[in-house]
C-alpha positions in Angstrom: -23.7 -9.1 62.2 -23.8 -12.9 63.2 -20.8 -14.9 62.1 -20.7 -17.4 59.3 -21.6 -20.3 61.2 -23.6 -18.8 63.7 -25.9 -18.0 60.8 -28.9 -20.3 59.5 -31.6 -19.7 57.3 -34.0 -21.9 55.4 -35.8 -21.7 52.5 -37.8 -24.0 49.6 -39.9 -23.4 46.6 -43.7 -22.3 46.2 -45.2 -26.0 46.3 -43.5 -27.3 48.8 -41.2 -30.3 46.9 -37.6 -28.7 47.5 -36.4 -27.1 50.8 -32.9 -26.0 51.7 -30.9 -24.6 54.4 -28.1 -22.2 54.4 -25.8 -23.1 57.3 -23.8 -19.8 57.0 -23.8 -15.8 56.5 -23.9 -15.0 52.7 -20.7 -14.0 51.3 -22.0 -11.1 49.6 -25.8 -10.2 48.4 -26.6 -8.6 44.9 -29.6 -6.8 43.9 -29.0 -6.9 39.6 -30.8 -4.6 37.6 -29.5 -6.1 34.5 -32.1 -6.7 31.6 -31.3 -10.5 31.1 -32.0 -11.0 35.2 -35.4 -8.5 34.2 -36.5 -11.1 31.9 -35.4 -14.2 33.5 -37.3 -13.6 36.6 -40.6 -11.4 35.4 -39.7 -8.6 38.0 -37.6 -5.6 38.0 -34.9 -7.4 39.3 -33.2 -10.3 41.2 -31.7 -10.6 44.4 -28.9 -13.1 44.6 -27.4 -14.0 48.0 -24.0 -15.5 47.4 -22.6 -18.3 49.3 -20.7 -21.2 49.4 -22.3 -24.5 48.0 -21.4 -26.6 50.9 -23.1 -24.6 52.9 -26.1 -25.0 51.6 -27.9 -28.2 52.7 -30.8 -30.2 51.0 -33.3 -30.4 53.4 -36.4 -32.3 50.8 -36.6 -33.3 47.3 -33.7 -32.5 44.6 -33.2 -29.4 41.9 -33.2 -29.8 38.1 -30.3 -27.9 36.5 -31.5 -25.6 33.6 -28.5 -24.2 31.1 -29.7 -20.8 30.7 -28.0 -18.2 28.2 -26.4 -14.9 30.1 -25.6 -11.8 28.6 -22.2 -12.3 29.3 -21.9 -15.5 26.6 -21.3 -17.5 29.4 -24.2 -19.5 30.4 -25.5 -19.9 33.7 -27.2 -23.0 35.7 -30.2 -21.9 37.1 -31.5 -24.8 40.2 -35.6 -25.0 39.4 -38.0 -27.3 41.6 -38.6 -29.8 39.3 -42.6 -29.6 40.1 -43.3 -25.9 40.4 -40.5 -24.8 38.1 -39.5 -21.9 40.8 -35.5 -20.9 39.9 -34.0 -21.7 44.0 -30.1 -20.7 42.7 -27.9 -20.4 39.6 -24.1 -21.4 39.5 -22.8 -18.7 37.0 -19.3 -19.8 35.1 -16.9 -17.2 36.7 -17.9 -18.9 40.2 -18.3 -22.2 38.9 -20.1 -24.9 41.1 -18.3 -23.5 44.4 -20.8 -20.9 44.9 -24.2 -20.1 44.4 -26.3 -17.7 44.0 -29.3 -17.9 45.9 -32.9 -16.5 45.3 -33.6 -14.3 48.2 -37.2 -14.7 47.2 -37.0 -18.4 48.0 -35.5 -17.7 51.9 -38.4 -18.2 54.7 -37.4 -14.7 55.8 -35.6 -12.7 52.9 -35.2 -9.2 55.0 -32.4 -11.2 56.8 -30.5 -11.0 53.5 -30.3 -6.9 52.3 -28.6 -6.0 49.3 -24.7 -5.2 50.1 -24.6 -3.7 46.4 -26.9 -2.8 43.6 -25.4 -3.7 39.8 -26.2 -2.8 36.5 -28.1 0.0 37.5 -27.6 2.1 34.4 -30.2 -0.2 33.0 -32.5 -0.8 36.3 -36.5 0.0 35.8 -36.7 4.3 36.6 -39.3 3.9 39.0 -37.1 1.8 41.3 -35.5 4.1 43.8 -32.2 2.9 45.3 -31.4 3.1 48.8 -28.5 5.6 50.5 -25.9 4.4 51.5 -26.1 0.9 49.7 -23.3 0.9 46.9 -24.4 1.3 43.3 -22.4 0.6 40.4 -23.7 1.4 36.9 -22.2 -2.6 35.5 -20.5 -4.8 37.8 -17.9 -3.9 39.8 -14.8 -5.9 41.3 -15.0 -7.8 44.1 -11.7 -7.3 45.5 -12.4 -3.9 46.1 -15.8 -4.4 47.6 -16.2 -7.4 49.3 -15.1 -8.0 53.2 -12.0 -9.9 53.3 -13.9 -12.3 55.5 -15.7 -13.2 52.3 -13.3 -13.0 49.8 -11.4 -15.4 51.9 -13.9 -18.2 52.0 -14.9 -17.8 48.8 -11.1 -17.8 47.6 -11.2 -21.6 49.9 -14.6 -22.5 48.2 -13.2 -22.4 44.7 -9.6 -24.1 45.9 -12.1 -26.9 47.4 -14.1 -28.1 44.0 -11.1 -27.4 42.0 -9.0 -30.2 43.8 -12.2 -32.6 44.0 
């Protein structure tokens, strides 16, 4: 595994208007089976690669922030291409604007970003077959326990950043 910064990968939306880079390694990558992320994306699920948002860079265009319900009564902020309407990355409340929570789907070459964990799996499609040796956890799960320190330690200086802008 690359380090954070020797990692970049870019991605955009179908039509072209909005591209991005990420200039480092995600900090974690979820694959949610969770109903609400069912219905908000069409599929079976989503596949969210968590990273700081300074290390995401706006290559073209600019994103339109969408309040979006969640299950958890929190909403979330889902980043859509104005034009095409394609959701690029959500900033969820618990993680506030420090991190976000990138489409996989929208990265030039997903594979480079597998699933560290599946979640909410007690309520993920039963045709989907999960992977061995890729964590599962029925709900979520705490981060503490699962997450290299590497990236609970950036993350940790991520939220200490946009709380003292």
């Amino acid at each position: 595994m690359a380090a954070a910064d020797d990692f970049v990968l870019d991605g955009g939306c179908v039509c072209g208007a909005v591209r991005y880079r990420m200039t480092a390694r995600p900090l974690f990558v979820h694959c949610c089976h969770c109903r609400w992320c069912q219905r908000e994306t069409g599929s079976a699920f989503v596949l969210n690669a968590l990273i700081e948002s300074e290390q995401v860079e706006l290559l073209k265009g600019r994103v339109e922030a969408v309040s979006v319900p969640s299950e958890s009564g929190r909403s979330q902020e889902i980043c859509r291409c104005p034009t095409c309407q394609v959701a690029l990355w959500s900033h969820y409340s618990g993680a506030g604007k420090a991190i976000r929570f990138i489409r996989a789907g929208t990265l030039d070459d997903p594979k480079q970003v597998p699933p560290d964990v599946h979640i909410y799996t007690d309520s993920k499609q039963p045709w989907v077959i999960l992977p061995d040796g890729v964590p599962a956890f029925a709900e979520y799960y705490r981060a503490r326990e699962t997450w290299p320190a590497e990236s609970l330690a950036r993350a940790r200086a991520a939220k200490e950043r946009a709380q003292s802008l």
